[in-house]
C-alpha positions in Angstrom: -16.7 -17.2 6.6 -14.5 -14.0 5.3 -15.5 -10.6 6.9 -14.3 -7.2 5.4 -14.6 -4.5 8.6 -14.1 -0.6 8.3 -13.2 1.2 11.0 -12.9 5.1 11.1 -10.6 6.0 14.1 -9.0 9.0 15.3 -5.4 8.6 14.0 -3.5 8.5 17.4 -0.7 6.2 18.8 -1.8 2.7 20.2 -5.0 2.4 18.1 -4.3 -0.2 16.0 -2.9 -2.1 18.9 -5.9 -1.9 20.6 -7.7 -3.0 17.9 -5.5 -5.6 17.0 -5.4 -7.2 20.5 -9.5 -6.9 20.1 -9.4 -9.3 17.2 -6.9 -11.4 18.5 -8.3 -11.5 21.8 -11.8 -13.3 20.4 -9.3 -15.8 18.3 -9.4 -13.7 15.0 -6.2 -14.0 13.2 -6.2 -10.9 11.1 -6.1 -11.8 7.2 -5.8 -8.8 5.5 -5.2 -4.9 7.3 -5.0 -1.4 5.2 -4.7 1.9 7.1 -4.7 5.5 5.9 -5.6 8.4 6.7 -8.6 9.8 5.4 -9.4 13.1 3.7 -10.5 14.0 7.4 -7.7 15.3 9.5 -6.5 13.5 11.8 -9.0 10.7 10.7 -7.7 7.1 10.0 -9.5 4.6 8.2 -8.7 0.8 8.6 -9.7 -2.2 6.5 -9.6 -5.5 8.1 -10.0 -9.1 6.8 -11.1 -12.0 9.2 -12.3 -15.4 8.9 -14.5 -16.5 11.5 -17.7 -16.9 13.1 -20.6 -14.9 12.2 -21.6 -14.4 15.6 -18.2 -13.9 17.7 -17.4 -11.3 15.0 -20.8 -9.5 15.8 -19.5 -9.3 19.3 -15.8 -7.8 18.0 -17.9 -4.9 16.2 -20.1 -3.9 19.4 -16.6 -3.9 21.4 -15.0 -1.9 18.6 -17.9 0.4 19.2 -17.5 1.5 22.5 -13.3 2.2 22.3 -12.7 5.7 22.6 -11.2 6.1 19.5 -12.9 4.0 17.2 -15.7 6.9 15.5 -17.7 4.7 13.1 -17.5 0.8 12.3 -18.9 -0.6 9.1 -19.4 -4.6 8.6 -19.7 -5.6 4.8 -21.2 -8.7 4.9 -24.6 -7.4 4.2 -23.5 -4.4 2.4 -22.3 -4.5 -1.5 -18.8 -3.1 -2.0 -16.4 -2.4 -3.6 -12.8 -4.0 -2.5 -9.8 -4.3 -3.9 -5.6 -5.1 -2.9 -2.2 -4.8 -5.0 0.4 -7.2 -5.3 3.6 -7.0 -6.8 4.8 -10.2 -7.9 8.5 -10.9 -9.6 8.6 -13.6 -11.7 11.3 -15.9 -12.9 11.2 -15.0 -16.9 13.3 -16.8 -20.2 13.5 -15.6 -23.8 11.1 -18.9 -24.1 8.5 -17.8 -21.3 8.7 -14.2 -22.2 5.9 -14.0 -24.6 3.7 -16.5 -22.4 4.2 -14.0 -19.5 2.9 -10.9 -20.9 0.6 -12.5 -22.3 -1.0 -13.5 -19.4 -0.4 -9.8 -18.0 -2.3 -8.6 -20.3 -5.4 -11.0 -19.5 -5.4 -10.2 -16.0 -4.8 -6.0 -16.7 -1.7 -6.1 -14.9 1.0 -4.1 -15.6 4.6 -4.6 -15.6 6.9 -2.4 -13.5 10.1 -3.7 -13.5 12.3 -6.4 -16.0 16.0 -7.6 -16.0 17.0 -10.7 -18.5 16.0 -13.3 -15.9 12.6 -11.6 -14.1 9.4 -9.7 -14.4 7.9 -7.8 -11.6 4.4 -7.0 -12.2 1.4 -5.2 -10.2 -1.7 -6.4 -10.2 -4.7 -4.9 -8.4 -8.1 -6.0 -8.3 -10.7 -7.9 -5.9 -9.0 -11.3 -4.2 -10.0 -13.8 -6.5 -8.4 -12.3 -9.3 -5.2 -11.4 -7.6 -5.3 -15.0 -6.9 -6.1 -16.4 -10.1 -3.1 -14.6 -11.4 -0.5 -16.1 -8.8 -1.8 -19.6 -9.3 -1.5 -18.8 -13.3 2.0 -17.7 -12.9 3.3 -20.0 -10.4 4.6 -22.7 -13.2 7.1 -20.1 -14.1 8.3 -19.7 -11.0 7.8 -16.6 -8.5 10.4 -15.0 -7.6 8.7 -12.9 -4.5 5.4 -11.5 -3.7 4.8 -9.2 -2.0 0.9 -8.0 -1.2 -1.2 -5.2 0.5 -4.1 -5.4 2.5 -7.7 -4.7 0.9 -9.5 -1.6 1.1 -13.2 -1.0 1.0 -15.9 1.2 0.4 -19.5 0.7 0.2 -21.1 1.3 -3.1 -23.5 4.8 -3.6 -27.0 4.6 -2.1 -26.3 0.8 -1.1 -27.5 0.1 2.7 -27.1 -2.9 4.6 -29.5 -5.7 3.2 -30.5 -6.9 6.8 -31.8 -3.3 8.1 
């Protein structure tokens, strides 16, 4: 099962390796990982993306909870959210295949950012399904490079966790 886990930390060296070795530790590989800081100083806020066991990934979030930087850890399985990542993707482009590619940027809301006579480079941003929907879509063209950014998360206004 996919888990999306926020985790407010004091923004210090070493953290994310802690955390990091935390996940890896219980056999998480880490899917997806976004960090900023937060309009807090001196406040980071990280987004991670496992796969996993429901259970062993109850047992990451106590241990999260008692590091000595970690300040507040959120699970969104139970809670709605919003989530969403940004890829750039170039992709191969002919006079032909020109019209058929911005075509299908357009559908997906993409934009373009970059285009020489033989590629496109476009950003797309929006929830995983879609960002993968457009790949698989563009793939007969032939990519180029991707290149893609963890998700971040936040839990919608006056949503609580479903289970409490």
């Amino acid at each position: 099962m996919r888990h999306t886990v926020s985790v407010l930390v004091e923004n210090k060296s070493g953290v994310l390796a802690r955390i990091s070795t935390l996940f890896a530790a219980r056999g998480f590989n880490i899917d997806s990982l976004s960090v900023s800081e937060t309009e807090s100083s001196g406040v980071s806020k990280m987004t991670i993306v496992v796969k996993g066991e429901c259970s062993i990934l109850e047992q990451v979030t106590k241990q999260l909870n008692k590091l000595v930087d970690v300040i507040k850890v959120n699970d969104f399985d139970n809670i709605e959210c919003v989530e969403r990542g940004l890829a750039l993707v170039k992709i191969n482009m002919t006079k032909s295949s020109r019209d058929e590619i911005i075509k299908l940027i357009g559908i997906f809301k993409a934009k373009i950012v970059d285009m020489s006579q033989d590629s496109i480079i476009t950003e797309i941003t929006g929830d995983e399904d879609k960002i993968n929907a457009f790949i698989k879509m563009v793939i007969p063209y032939g990519i180029k490079e991707t290149c893609r950014t963890g998700f971040a998360a936040l839990s919608r206004s006056g949503h609580i966790n479903k289970n409490r």
